[in-house]
DOMI-669634 format. One record per residue (C-alpha): residue in one letter; x, z, y. Coordinates in steps of 0.05 Angstrom, whole numbers, padded with zeros to 5 digits, always signed. Layout:
AXZY ...
REM end
This chain:
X+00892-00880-00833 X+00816-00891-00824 X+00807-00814-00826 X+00862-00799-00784 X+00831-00849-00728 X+00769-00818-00738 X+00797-00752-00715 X+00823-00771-00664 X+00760-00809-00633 X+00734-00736-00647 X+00789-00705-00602 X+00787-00754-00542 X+00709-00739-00540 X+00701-00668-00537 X+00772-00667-00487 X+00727-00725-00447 X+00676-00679-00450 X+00713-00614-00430 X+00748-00659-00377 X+00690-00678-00348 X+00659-00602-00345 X+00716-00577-00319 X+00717-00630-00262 X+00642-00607-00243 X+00669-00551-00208 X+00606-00519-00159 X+00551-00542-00186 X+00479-00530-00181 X+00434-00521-00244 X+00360-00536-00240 X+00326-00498-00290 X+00258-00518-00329 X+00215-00462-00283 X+00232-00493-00224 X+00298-00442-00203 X+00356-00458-00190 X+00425-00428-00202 X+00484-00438-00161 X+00558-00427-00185 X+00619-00462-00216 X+00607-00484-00286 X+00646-00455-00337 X+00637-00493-00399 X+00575-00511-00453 X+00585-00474-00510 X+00535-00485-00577 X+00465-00503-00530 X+00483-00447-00473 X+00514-00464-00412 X+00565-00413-00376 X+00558-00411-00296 X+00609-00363-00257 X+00572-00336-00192 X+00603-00330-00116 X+00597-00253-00135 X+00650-00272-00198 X+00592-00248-00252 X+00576-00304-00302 X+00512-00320-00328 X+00485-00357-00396 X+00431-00407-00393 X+00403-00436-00456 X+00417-00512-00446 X+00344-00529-00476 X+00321-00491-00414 X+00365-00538-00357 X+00324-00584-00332 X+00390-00628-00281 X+00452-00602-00265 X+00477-00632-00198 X+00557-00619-00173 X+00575-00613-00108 X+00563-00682-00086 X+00493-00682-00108 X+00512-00723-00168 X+00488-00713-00242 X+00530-00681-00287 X+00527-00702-00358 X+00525-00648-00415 X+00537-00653-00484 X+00473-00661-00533 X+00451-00591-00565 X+00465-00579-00634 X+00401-00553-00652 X+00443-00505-00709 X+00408-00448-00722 X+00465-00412-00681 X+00447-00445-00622 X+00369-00424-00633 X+00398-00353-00644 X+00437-00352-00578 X+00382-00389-00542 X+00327-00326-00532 X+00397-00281-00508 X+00417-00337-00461 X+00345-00338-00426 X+00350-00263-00425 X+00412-00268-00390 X+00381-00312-00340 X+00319-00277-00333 X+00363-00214-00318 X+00406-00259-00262 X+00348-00277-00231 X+00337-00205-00203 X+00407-00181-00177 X+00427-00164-00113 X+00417-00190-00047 X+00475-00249-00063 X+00451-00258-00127 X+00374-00274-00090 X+00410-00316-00046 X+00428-00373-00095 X+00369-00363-00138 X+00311-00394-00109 X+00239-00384-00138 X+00200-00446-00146 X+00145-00417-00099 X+00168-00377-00059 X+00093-00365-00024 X+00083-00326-00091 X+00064-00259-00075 X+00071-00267+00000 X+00032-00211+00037 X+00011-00179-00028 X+00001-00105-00031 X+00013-00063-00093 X-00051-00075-00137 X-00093-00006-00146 X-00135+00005-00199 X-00216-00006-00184 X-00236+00061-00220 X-00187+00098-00156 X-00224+00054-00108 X-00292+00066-00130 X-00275+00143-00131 X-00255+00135-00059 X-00316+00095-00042 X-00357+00153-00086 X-00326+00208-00052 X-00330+00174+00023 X-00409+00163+00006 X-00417+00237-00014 X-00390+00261+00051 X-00432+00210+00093 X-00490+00246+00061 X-00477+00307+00062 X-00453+00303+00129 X-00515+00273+00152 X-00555+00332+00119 X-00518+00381+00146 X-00523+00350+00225 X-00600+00355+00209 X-00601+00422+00189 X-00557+00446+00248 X-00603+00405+00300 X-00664+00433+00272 X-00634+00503+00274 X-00605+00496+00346 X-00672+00469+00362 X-00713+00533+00332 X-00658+00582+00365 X-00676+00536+00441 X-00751+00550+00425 X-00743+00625+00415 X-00701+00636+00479 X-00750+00595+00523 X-00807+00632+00499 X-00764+00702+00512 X-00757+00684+00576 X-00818+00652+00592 X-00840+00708+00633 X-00791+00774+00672 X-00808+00827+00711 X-00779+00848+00788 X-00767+00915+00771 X-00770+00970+00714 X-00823+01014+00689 X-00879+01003+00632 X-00928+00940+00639 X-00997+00931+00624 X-00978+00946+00541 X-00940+01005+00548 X-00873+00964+00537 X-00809+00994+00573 X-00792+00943+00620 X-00713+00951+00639 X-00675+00900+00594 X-00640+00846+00626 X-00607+00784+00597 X-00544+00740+00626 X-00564+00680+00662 X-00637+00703+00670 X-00670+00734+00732 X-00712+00797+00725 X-00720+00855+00676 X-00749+00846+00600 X-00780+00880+00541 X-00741+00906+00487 X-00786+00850+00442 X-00763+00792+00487 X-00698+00809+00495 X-00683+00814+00412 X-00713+00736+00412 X-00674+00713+00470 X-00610+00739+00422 X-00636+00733+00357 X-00656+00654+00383 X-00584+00651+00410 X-00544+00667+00338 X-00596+00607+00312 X-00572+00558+00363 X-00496+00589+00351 X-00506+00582+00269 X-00540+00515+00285 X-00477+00484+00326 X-00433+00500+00274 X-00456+00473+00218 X-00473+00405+00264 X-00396+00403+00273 X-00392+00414+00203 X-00433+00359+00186 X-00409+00304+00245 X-00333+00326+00215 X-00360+00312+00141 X-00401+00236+00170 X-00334+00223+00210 X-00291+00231+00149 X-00339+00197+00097 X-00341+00134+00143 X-00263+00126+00145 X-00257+00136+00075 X-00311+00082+00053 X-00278+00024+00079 X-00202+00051+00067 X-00210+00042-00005 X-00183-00028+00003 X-00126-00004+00035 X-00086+00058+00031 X-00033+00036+00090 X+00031+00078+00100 X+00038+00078+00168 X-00011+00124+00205 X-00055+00172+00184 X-00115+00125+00222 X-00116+00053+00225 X-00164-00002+00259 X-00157-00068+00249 X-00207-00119+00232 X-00263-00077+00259 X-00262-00022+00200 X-00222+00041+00196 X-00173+00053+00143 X-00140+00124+00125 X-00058+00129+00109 X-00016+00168+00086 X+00047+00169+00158 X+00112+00186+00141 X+00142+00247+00165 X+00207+00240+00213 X+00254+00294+00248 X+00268+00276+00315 X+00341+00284+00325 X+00348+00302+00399 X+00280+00358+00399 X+00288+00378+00321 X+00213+00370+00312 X+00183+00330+00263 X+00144+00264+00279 X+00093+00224+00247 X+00046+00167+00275 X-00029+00190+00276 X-00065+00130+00294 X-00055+00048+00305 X-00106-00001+00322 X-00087-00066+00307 X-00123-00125+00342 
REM end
């Protein structure tokens, strides 16, 4: 008789117990990190708790890993001590996995998951190595210099190419014939009064391909100076939205994305912001 009452002791507990689960109904379990899952509780089974979702997926959660579990009412629910059998440390590292893994479903699933801090991350761009941002800082210093070499060069050469058409010009002649040397005199050059020597008028145009040569390789060198600026301070940002950006009172390259405009069939992309 003595073993037969304890048996059924036995029996009335775990059907209190099973009772009192299955009257939990919604409940919300506060895990050890700080989330917090939302669902109707299933059942505890061997240290891992089953919770059925709004979505109808069920999740395990090792029961050494629930901080509270709170019903509806915002009342504690009681759960049954964990074994501690080496079955329920087996199915413990699976049931956190599970967890881990409901933690990052879908937009419903992010919903009743809440992250303890949910600051975390908040305005955080995708981390970029510092080699790739010291080759852009590298590469955007190189093209300042360079730049800035190649806008002295061109200056000095537009400058020598000015000096030899002045001096060609420096003095003309009202008609043609020979002067005082024995030089022809019947050259004339556009955008200069008079009549020249064959000698000034090769300087006026071999002064005019320096000051040509010279302008281009000052654009050259303003493009390259232009460029290597932007690219400096962009390495700590590579933005997606426009190819130029300027906020903060620096300039920052991107990388726009390219749209089709429906109506004109043309594509579009956003060359510049400025943000203030």
């Amino acid at each position: 008789m003595r073993a037969w009452g304890s048996w059924l002791v036995l029996a009335l507990l775990a059907l209190g117990c099973s009772a009192s689960l299955r009257a939990a109904g919604p409940v919300s379990v506060v895990m050890e990190d700080g989330t917090v899952v939302k669902g109707t509780l299933l059942g505890v089974d061997q240290g891992t708790l089953t919770v059925q979702k709004g979505n109808g997926k069920t999740v395990d959660l090792a029961q050494d890993q629930v901080k509270k579990v709170f019903d509806a009412d915002g009342k504690s629910v009681a759960l049954p001590a964990s074994g501690g059998t080496d079955e329920d440390e087996a199915v413990a590292p699976r049931a956190k996995a599970s967890a881990a893994k409901a933690a990052v479903d879908e937009d419903e699933e992010a919903s009743q998951v809440v992250p303890r801090d949910s600051r975390a991350g908040r305005g955080r761009g995708p981390r970029r190595s510092s080699g790739s941002l010291q080759g852009r800082k590298v590469a955007g210093n190189v093209l300042f210099w360079t730049g800035t070499a190649f806008v002295v060069v061109g200056v000095v050469a537009m400058g020598y190419g000015v000096g030899q058409e002045a001096d060609a010009t420096s003095v003309y002649y009202d008609g043609t014939g020979y002067n005082s040397s024995g030089d022809y005199v019947g050259y004339t050059i556009d955008g200069y009064p008079g009549y020249y020597t064959y000698d000034q008028y090769s300087e006026y145009y071999y002064g005019q391909d320096w000051v040509y040569t010279g302008a281009v390789v000052t654009t050259v060198g303003v493009i390259g100076v232009v460029a290597g600026l932007i690219i400096r301070p962009s390495g700590r940002e590579l933005r997606q939205d426009a190819l130029l950006h300027y906020g903060d009172g620096k300039f920052s390259l991107g990388i726009p994305p390219v749209t089709v405009d429906a109506r004109l069939h043309s594509p579009r992309a956003t060359l510049a912001t400025i943000q203030f």
